[in-house]
N, C-alpha and C positions, 0 to 999 in steps of 0.2 A: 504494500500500500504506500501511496505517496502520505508527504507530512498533511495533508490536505483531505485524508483518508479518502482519495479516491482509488479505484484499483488500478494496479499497473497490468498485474497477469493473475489470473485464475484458471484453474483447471479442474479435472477431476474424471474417474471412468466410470462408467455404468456397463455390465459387459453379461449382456446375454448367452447361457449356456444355453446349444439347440443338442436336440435329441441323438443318442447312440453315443454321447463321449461315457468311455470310461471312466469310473472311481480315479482313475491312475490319471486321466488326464486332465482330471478335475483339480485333484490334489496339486497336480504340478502349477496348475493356473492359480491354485489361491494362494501358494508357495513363493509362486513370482511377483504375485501382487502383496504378499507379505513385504517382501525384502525390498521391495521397488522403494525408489527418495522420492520426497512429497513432490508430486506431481508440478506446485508451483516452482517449485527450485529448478527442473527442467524447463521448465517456460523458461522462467527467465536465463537460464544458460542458454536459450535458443533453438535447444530441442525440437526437431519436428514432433508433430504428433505421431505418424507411422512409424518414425524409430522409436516412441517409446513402447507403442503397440506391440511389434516387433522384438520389443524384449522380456514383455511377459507372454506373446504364444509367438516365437518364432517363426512356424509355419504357416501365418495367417495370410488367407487371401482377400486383400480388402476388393468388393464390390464396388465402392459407393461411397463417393461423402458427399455431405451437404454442410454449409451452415446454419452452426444454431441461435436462433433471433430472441428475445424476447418477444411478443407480439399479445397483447391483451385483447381478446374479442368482443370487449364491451364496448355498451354504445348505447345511447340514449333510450333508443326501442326499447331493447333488453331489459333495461332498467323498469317500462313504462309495463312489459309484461310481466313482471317479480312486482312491482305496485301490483297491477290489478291484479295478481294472484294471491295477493290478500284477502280480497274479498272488500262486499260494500263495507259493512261495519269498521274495521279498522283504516279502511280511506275514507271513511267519513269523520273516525275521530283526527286521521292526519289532517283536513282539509280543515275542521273544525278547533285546533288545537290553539288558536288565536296569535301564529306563527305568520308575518308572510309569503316567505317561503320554508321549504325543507331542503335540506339537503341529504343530494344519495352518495357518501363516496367509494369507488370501488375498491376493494380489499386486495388486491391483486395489483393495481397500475398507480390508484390512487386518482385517477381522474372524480370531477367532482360534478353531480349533473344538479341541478334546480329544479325546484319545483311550485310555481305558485298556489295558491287555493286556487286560481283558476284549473292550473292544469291539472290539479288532483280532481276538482268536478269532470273536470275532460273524462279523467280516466274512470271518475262513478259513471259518465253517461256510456262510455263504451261496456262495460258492465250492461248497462240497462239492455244493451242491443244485442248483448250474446242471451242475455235471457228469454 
């Protein structure tokens, strides 16, 4: 971490066993991953990732990579169907609660959506229309 505590390098493995390996070859792999130096420390020496793969299963054939993104799926709709899936009663005490607005923030990204009494009647009338 920088003095600023943001990150320089992180890493870490998650490694799928698929079906027919041996006891033997399982052992060797959680052996390798025993002894293995923390994962940041190769980053930061500059490590590829395939070489360190490569030295807990040697004979590995990599397929495939991709990058991994963060990416939150939320989004206001979302949000708008978790309200109405409360039901009238409890959107009616939010809309009623003598708040202007509410706020929804998501637990995940942190984004923050609003909501006024209006749009909480919004989402009592959309209720009234699925009934």
């Amino acid at each position: 971490m920088n003095e600023d505590n943001s990150v320089i390098v992180a890493g870490g493995f998650i490694i799928q066993l698929m079906p027919g390996l041996s006891d033997e070859e399982i052992s060797a792999i959680e052996q390798s991953i025993g002894a293995f130096p923390p994962v940041t420390t190769l980053l930061e020496q500059s490590m590829e990732l395939d070489e360190m793969l490569r030295r807990i299963v040697p004979d590995v054939k990599i397929l495939d990579e991709m990058d991994i993104v963060f990416a939150c799926h939320c989004s206001r709709e979302r949000v708008e169907r978790t309200l109405i899936s409360l039901g009238r009663k409890e959107l009616e005490e939010i809309r009623d609660s003598g708040h202007e607005e509410e706020e929804v923030i998501c637990d995940f990204c942190n984004e923050v959506y609003k909501f006024s009494r209006e749009d909480i009647s919004h989402l009592i009338s959309q209720l009234d229309e699925q009934e």
